[in-house]
LUMZA-184796 format. One record per residue (C-alpha): y, x, z; residue in three letters. Coordinates in steps of 0.2 Angstrom, whole numbers, padded with zeros to 4 digits. Layout:
<nodes>
v,u,w,residu
Y,X,Z,ala
...
</nodes>
This chain:
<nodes>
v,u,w,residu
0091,-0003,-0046,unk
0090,0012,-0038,unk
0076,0009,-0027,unk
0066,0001,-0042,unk
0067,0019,-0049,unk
0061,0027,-0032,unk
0047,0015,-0033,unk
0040,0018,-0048,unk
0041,0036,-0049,unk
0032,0035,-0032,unk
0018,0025,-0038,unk
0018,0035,-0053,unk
0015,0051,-0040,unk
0004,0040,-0033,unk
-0007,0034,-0047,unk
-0007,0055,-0052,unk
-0016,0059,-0036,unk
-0030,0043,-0033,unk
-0034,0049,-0052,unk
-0040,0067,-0045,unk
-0048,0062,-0028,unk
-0064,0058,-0028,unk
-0072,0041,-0029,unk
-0077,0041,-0009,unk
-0058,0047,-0005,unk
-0050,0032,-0018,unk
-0058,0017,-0010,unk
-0057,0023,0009,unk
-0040,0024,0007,unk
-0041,0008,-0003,unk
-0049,-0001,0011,unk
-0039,0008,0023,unk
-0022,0001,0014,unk
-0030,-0014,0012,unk
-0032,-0017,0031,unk
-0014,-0011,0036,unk
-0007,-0026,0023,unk
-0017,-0039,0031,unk
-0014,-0037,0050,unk
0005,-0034,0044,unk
0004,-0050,0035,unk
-0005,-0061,0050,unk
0008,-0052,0060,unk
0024,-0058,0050,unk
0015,-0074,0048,unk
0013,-0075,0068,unk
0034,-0070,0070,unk
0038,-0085,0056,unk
0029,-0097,0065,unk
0037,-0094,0083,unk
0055,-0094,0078,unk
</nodes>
């Protein structure tokens, strides 16, 4: 329960700041984010499919 708090009050934070950047800032970081997710998720997908 504890970490659901953390969780939301970070995305909270985090939703607060994207909503000052600017445009270009939001969706580099976006893209940026979006990237680390997929070569993390071809990664974990590689380590299921050895063992």
């Amino acid at each position: 329960m504890l970490f659901l708090v953390v969780a939301l009050l970070l995305l909270g934070f985090a939703l607060g700041t994207v909503a000052h950047a600017p445009l270009s800032f939001t969706l580099v970081a976006a893209a940026v984010i979006g990237v680390w997710l997929a070569v993390f998720a071809v990664r974990e997908r590689g380590r299921r499919h050895q063992h």
